[in-house]
C-alpha positions in Angstrom: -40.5 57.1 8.7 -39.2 60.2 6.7 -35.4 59.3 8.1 -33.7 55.8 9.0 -30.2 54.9 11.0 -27.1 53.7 9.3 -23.9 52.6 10.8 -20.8 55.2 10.4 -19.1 51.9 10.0 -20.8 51.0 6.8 -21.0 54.9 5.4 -16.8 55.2 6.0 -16.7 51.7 3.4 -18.7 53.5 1.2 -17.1 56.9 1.7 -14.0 57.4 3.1 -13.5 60.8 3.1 -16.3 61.4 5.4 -14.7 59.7 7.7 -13.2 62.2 9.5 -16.4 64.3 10.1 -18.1 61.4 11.7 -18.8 61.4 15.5 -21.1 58.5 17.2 -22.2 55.2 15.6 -25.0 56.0 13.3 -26.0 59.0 11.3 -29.5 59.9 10.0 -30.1 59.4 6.3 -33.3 60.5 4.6 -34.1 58.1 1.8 -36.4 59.7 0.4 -39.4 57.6 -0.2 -42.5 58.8 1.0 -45.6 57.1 1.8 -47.1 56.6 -1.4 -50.4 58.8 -2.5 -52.6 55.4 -3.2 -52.3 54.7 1.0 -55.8 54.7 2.6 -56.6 53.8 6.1 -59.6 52.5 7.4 -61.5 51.8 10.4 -63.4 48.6 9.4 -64.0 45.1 10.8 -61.6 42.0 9.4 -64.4 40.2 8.3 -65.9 42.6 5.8 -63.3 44.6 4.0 -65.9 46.4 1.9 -63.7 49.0 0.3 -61.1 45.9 -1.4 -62.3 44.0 -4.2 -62.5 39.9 -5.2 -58.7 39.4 -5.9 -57.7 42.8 -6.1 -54.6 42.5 -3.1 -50.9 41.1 -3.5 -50.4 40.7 0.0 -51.6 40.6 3.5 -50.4 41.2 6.7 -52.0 40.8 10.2 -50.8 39.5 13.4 -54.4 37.7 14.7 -55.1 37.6 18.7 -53.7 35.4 20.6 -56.7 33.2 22.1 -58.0 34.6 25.5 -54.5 36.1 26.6 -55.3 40.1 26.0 -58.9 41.6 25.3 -57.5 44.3 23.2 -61.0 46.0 23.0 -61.1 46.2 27.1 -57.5 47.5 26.8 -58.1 50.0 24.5 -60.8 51.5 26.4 -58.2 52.9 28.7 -57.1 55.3 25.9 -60.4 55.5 24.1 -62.5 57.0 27.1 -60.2 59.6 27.4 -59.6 60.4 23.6 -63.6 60.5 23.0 -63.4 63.5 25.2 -61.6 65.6 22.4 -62.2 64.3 19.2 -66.3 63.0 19.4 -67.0 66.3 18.3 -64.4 66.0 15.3 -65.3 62.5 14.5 -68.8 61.3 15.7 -68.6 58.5 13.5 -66.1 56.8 15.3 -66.1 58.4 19.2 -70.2 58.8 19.5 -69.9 55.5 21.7 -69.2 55.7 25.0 -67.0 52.8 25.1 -64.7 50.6 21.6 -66.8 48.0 20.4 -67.0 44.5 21.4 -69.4 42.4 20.6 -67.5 40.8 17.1 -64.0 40.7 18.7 -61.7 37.6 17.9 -61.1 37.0 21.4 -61.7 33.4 23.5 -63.5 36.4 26.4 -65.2 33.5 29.1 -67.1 36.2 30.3 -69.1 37.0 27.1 -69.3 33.6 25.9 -69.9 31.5 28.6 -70.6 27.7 29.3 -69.2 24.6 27.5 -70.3 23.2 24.2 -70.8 19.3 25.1 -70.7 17.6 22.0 -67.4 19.6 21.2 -66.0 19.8 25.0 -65.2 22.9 24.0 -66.1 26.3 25.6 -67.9 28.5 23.9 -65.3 31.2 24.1 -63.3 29.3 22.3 -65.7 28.2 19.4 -66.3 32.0 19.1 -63.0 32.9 18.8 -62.3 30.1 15.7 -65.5 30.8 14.0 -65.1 34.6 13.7 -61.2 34.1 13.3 -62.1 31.6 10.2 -64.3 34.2 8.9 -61.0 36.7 9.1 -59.0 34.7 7.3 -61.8 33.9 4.1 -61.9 37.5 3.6 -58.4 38.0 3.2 -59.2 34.5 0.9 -61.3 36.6 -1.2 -59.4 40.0 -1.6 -56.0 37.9 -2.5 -54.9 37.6 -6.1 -54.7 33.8 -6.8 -50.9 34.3 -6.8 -50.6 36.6 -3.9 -49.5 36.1 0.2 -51.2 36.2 3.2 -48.2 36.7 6.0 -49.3 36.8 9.6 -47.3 36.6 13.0 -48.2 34.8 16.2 -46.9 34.6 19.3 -46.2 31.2 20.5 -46.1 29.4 24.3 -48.7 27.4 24.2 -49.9 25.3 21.6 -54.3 25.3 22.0 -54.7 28.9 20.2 -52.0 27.8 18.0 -54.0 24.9 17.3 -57.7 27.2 16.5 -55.4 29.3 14.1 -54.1 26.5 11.8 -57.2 25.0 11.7 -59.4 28.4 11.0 -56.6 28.6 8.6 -56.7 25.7 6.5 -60.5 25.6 6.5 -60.6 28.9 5.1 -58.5 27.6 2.1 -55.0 28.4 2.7 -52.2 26.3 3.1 -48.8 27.0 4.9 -46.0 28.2 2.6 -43.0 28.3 5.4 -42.6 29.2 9.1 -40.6 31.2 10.5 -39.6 31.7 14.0 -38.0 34.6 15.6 -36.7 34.8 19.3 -39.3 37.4 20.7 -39.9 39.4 24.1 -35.9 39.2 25.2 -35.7 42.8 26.6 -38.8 42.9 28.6 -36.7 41.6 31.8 -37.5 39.3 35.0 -41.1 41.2 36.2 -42.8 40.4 33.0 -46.7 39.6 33.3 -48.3 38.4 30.2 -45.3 38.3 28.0 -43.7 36.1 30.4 -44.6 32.8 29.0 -44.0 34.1 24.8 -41.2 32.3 23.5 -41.5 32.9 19.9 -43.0 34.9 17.0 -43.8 32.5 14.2 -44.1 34.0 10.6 -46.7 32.5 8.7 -46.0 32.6 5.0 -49.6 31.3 3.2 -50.9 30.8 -0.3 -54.2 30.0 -1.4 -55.3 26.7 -1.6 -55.9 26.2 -5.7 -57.2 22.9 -6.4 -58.6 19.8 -4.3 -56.2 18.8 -1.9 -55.1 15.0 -2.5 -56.2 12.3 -0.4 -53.1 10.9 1.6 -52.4 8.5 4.5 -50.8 9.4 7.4 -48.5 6.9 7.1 -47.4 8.4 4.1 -47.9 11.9 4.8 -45.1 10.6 8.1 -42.4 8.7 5.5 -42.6 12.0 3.3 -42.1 14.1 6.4 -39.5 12.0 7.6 -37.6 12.3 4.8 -37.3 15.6 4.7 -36.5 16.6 8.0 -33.7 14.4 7.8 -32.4 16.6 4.3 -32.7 19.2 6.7 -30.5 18.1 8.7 -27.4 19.2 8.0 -28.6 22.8 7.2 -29.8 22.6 11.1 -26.5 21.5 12.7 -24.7 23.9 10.6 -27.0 26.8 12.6 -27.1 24.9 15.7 -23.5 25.4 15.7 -24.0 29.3 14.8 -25.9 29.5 18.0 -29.8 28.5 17.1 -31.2 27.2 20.2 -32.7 23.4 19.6 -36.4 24.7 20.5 -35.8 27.1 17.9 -34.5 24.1 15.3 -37.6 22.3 16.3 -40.1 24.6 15.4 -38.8 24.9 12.0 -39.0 21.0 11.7 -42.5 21.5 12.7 -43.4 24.2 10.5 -41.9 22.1 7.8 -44.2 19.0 8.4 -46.9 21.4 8.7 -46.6 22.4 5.2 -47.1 19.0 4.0 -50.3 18.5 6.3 -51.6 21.5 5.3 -51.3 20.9 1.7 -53.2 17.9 1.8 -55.8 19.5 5.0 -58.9 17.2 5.1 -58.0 14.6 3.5 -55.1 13.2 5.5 -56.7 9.5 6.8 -56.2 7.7 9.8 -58.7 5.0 8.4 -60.4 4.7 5.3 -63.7 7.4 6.3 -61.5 9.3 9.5 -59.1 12.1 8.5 -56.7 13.3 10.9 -57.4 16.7 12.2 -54.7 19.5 13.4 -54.5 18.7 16.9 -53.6 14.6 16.3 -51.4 16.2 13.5 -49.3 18.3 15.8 -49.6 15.5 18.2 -48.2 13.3 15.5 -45.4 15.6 14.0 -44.3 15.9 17.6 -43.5 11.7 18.1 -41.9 11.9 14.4 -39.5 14.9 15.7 -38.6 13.1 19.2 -38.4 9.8 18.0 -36.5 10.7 15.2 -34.1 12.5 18.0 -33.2 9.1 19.2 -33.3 7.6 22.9 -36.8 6.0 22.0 -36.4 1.7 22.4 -39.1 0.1 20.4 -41.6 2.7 20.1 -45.4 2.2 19.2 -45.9 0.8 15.9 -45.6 4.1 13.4 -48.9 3.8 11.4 -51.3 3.6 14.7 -53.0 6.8 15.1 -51.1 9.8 17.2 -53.1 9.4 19.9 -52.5 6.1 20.2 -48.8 6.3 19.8 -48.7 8.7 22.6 -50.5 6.9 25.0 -49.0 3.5 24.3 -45.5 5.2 25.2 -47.0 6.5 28.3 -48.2 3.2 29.4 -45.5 0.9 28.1 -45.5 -1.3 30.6 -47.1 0.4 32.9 -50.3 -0.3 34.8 -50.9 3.1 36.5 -48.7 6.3 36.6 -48.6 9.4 38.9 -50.6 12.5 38.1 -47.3 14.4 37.9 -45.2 12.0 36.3 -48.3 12.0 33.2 -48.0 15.7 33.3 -44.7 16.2 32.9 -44.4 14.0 29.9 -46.9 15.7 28.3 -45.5 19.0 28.4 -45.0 20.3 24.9 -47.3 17.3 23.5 -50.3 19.6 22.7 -52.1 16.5 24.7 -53.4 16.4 28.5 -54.7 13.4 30.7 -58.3 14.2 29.9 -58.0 13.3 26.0 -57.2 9.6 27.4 -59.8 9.8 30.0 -62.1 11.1 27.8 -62.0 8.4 25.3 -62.0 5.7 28.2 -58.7 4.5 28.4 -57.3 5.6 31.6 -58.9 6.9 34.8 -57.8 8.7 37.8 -58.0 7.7 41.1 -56.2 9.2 44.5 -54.0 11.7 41.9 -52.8 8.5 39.9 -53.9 7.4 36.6 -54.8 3.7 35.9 -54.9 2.0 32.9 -58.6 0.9 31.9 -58.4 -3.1 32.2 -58.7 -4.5 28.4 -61.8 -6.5 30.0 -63.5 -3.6 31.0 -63.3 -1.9 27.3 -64.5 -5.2 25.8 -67.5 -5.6 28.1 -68.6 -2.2 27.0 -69.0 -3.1 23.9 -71.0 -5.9 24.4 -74.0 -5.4 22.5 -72.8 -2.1 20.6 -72.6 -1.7 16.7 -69.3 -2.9 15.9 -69.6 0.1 13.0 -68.8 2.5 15.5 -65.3 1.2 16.6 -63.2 2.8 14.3 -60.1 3.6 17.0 -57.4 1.2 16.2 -56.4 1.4 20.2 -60.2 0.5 20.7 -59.8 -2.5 18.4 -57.0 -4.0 19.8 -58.3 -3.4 23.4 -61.7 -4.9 22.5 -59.8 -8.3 21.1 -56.9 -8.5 24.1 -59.4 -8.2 26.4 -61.8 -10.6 24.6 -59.2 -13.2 24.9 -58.9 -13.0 28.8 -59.5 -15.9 30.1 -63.3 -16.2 31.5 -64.4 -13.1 29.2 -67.6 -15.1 27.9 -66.8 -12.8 25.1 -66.2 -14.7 21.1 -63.4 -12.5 19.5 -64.0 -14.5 16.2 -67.6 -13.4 16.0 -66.6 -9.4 15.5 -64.0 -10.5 13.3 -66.4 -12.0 11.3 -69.2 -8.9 11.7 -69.6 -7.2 8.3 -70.2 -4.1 10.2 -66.4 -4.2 12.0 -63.5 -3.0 9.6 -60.3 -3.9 11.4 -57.8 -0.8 11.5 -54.7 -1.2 9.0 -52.1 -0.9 12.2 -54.7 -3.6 14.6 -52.1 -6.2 13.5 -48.9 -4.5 14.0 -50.7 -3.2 17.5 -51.4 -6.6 18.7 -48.2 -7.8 17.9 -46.7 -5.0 19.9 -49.1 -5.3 23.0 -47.6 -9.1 23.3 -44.4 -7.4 24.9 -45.1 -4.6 25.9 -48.9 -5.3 27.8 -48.9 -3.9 31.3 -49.3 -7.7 32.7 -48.8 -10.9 32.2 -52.5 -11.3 31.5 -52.7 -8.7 29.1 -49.6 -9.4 27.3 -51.0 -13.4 27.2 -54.4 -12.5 25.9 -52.2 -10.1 23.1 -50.6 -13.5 22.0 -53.7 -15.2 21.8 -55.7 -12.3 20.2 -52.8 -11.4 17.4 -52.7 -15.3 16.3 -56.3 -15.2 16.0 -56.2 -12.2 13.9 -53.5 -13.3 11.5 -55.6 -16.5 10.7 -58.5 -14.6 9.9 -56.5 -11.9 8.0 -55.4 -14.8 6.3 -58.5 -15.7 4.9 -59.5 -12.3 3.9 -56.7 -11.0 1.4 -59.5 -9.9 -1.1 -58.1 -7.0 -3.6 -60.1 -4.1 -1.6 -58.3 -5.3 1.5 -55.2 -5.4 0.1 -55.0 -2.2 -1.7 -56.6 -0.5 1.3 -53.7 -2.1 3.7 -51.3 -0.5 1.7 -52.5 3.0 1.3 -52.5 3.4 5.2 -49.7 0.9 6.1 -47.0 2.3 3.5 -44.1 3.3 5.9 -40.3 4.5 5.7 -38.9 1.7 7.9 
């Protein structure tokens, strides 16, 4: 911009005897600095900046699309068919085609991709949208000095595409610096379409990921967190009281804990072969920030898995719950109904969701390989529900399978389930199942079991 506003306010400070020829609010200044000669634009694809070399930039800024909310390409074909008309003649190489290209767009587009991935359960759309978003952001990986910053905004209302960007993120080797969010969208007024549900612009500050990323637990990865969301605190009230709306205070707590995860990306465990992955981080990160909030009575036990956690509080006590009471306290969780129902804890019937009897999850294991039941809600079910009365089903024999490698928070989960089990029967058989578990826990305090019962049980209560 060859001119820029300033306030007659600020140039009467700075010079007072202009003040008198001063009309308005704000005068145009011309500052005097150009666009610089070295400038080049170029109309190429993110994923193969040919014209940059291997560490050659100091910084980079893009603002990525937002999931499958605008199909820029289709959009821009409103101007582009009529531009073509003019310039094709000008510029063949870029307006020979009838319509803007589409086929590599970072879009989640249902109708180009469609149909589900099953092993995933996700659609394809979306799987295309991470993959070629991923291959974005390693580009950008490989024209960054190793000092330099990759800065990117995204809007944020929901939190699935904010999920597929952290992740293409972090697997392309960059780690979160700091987030920022800014209040976006507050002019646009009440008829609003597709900006109506934008709430914020995050600024993502990122560095390249240097070295091999530590292994941590979550456990620990949480205490660390903790800790310093609560230094924070007092930084927060004081612009709380300036006005900062709480949503806006919680996503800097969030983009705070983010840093940490994504620091340590891929190697965060859950158990000793699982590591957490972004979704059951944000999922995670969330409990921390509303627990540590207050109003929470005896929540889940802190090292069981997010996942876990969340569904635990759902069903404290509880046998079944209304579709729209489960709804409605997931809002804002990053979770729905289906990741429960999905992994076989809950089902719906008649619009209300029922918790899957402990029984019923034992019995399905019958005759499985004990190897595969690394879930510590899984674990805990399989043993309460062992210990119903008339299960035909020996607890002690899994406990003794070398294949079965009891979860680091199965104790503290039992324990828990004693009172806070949806029945009577369920919080009996807890009883039953957690003595039976501390005499055999008893008997195994080898050194491997120790040491690996402290890496993922170290926590800040």
């Amino acid at each position: 911009m060859p001119w820029e506003l300033v306030s007659n306010e600020r140039l009467s400070e700075y010079a007072p005897e202009l003040y008198g020829a001063l009309k308005g609010k704000s005068e145009k200044v011309f500052p005097g600095d150009p666009v610089l000669d070295s400038a080049a634009l170029a109309c190429a694809s993110s994923t193969e900046l040919t014209s940059e070399g291997d560490a050659s930039c100091d910084l980079v800024i893009t603002d990525p699309p937002f999931g499958g909310l605008l199909h820029y390409s289709e959009l821009a074909d409103f101007f582009y068919v009529w531009l073509r008309l003019v310039l094709k003649e000008r510029y063949p190489d870029y307006f020979s085609a009838e319509y803007t290209p589409k086929m590599l767009e970072v879009v989640a587009n249902r109708a180009r991709q469609p149909g589900k991935d099953e092993e995933s359960n996700k659609s394809n759309a979306d799987i295309f949208y991470q993959r070629l978003l991923t291959a974005c952001w390693k580009e950008a990986h490989r024209v960054l000095k190793p000092g330099g910053l990759l800065a990117f905004t995204f809007h944020h209302s929901e939190d699935a595409p904010w999920v597929a960007v952290l992740e293409s993120l972090f697997d392309a080797g960059f780690y979160l610096a700091a987030t920022y969010p800014i209040r976006s969208d507050e002019t646009k007024g009440t008829g609003e379409f597709g900006s109506k549900k934008i709430e914020y612009d995050i600024i993502h500050v990122c560095r390249k990921r240097m070295e091999e990323p530590q292994p941590i637990s979550w456990a620990r990865m949480r205490r660390q967190v903790l800790q310093d969301v609560r230094r924070l605190q007092e930084m927060l009230e004081h612009h709380q009281e300036e006005g900062l709306p709480e949503a806006d205070l919680q996503v800097i707590r969030r983009g705070k804990a983010l840093e940490y995860f994504s620091r340590h990306y891929g190697k965060v465990y859950k158990d000793e072969d699982v590591p957490i992955n972004v979704l059951e981080a944000l999922v995670g990160i969330n409990q921390l920030l509303d627990e540590e909030a207050g109003g929470i009575k005896e929540p889940p036990p802190h090292n069981a898995e997010p996942f876990t956690r969340l569904f635990l509080r759902l069903f404290d006590g509880k046998a079944e719950l209304a579709r729209d009471q489960i709804q409605k306290f997931l809002r804002g969780t990053e979770s729905a109904p289906s990741d429960f129902v999905n992994r076989g804890w809950c089902f719906e019937r008649s619009k209300v969701f029922h918790l899957t009897p402990p029984l019923d999850i034992a019995r399905d294991w019958q005759g499985r390989h004990r190897k595969g039941m690394t879930s510590d809600y899984d674990q805990a079910r399989f043993l309460i529900g062992a210990c119903f009365e008339g299960s035909s089903i020996n607890a002690n024999e899994t406990l003794k399978n070398p294949n079965f490698k009891p979860h680091p928070t199965l104790s503290a989960l039992l324990t828990w389930q004693r009172a806070h089990g949806a029945t009577n029967q369920i919080r009996n058989a807890a009883a039953i199942a957690s003595s039976l578990y501390r005499t055999w826990e008893s008997k195994h305090q080898t050194p491997e079991f120790k040491q690996r019962t402290l890496f993922f049980t170290e926590e800040d209560e």
